[in-house]
Every structure is written in C-alpha cells, then in structure tokens.
C-alpha positions as CSV (number, residue, x, y, z in Angstrom):
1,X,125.0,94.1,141.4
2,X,128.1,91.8,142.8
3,X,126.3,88.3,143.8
4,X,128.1,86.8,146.7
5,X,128.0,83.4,147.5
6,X,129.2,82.3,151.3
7,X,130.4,78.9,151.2
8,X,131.4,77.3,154.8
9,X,131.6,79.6,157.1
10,X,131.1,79.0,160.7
11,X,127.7,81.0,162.0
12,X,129.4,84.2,163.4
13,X,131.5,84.8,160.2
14,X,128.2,83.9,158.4
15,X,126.1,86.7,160.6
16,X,129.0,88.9,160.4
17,X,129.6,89.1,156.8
18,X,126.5,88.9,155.7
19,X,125.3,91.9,157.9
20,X,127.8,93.8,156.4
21,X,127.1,92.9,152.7
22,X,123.4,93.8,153.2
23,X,124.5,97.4,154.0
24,X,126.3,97.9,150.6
25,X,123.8,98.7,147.6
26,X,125.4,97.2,144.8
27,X,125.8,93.8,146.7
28,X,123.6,90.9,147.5
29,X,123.8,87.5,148.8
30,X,122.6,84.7,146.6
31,X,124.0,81.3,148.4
32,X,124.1,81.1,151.6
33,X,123.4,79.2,154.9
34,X,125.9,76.0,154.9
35,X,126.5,75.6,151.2
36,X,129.8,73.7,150.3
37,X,131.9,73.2,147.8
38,X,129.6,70.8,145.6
39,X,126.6,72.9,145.3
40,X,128.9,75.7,143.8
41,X,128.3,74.5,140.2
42,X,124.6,76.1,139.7
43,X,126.2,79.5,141.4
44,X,125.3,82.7,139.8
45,X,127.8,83.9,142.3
46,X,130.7,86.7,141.3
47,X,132.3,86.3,144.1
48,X,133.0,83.2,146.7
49,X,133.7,83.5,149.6
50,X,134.9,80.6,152.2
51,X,136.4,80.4,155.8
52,X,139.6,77.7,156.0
53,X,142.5,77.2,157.9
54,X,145.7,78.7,155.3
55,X,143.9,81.0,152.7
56,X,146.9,80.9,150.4
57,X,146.4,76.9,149.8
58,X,145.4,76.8,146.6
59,X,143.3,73.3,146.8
60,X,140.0,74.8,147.9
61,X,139.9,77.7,145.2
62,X,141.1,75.6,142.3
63,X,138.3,72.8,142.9
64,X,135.9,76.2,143.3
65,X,136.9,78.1,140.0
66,X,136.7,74.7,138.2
67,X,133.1,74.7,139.1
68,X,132.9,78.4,138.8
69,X,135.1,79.7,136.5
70,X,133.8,83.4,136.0
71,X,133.7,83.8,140.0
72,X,136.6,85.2,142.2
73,X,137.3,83.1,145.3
74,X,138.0,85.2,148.5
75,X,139.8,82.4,151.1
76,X,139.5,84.2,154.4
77,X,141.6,82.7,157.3
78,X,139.3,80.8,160.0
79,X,140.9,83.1,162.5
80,X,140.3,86.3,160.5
81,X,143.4,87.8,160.5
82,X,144.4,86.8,156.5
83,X,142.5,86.2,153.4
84,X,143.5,85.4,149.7
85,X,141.9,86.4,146.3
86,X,142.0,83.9,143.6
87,X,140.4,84.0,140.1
88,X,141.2,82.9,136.5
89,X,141.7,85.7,134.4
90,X,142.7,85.3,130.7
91,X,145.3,86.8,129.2
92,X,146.7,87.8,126.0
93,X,150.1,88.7,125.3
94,X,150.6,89.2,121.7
95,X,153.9,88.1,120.5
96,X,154.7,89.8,116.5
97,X,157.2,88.5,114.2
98,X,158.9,85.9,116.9
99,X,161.9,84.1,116.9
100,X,162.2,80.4,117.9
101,X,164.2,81.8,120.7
102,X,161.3,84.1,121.6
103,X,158.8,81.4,121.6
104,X,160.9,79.3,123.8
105,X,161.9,82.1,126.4
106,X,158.1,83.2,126.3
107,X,157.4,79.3,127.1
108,X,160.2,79.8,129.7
109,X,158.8,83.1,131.3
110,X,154.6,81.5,131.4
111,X,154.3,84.7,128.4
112,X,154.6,87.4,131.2
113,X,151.4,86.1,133.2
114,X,151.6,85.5,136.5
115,X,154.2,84.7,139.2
116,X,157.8,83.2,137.6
C-alpha cells in the first residue's frame, strides 16, 4: 500500500487528487486536510505531495525529505501544468584498487551520482 500524504494544497487540488487516489487499490491517503510542512515529521507517508509556485525549487523538498527522509516529494506546480519528483536515494559505487587520481576525479565527478 503507497501512503500519500497531501501537504498544502488549495481545496480543489485537495478534492481532485484525493478523489483520484481513492480509486487506485494499492493507494491510500494518510495526511491530509491543510497539513504543512512542520507536521511532516510523524509522517508514515511514502510519498508527499505539495502544490507551490516553481516545482523544480528545491527549498520546499529539501526542508521535507529532512523531515522525511524515506518519502519521495512530488512538487506539483500551483497551476497544474508541471510537477517535480524529488527523493534521497543512496548510492553505492564501488571503486576497486583506486588510484589517487581516481579518488580525486571520482571526488570531481560526485562518484557518478547524480547531475554533474
């Protein structure tokens, strides 16, 4: 079961979204109404999902998987036409019988993960 958590949305995203989760089987809502930011830390939430104005800004989501860090955050755009997923994901690169140069240009490249 994915447990959704809708954090500031404005009432017809709220009714929108939430209608369709309670159509899919394997997803339920567990936080809702006008819950913000600070009441994300007690979340059994996989998923967040929020309403803001640019839903590549980073600020929101970091401040969310800092409370949450086993949740994704889905940033939709207030006028639904975008939305961003964020999550922290660990990774492992395993790096055998490496050079100092290797270290340095795996230091260099972030060890493959992510954007460069």
């Amino acid at each position: 079961m994915i447990r959704i958590a809708l954090i500031g949305l404005r009432p017809k995203l709220r009714s929108i979204l939430s209608d369709a989760i309670a159509r899919e089987k394997d997803m339920r809502v567990v936080q809702d109404r006008h819950a913000s930011v600070a009441d994300v830390g007690a979340t059994t939430a996989d998923v967040l999902v929020c309403e803001v104005e640019e839903p590549d800004d980073s600020t929101t989501p970091t401040r969310l998987l800092h409370a949450a860090p086993g949740a994704r955050v889905l940033m939709i755009a207030a006028n639904g036409d975008r939305a961003a997923v964020f999550e922290l994901r660990p990774a492992r690169k395993r790096l055998l019988n490496v050079s100092m140069d290797e270290v340095i240009d795996a230091i260099r490249r972030g060890l493959g993960c992510g954007e460069h």
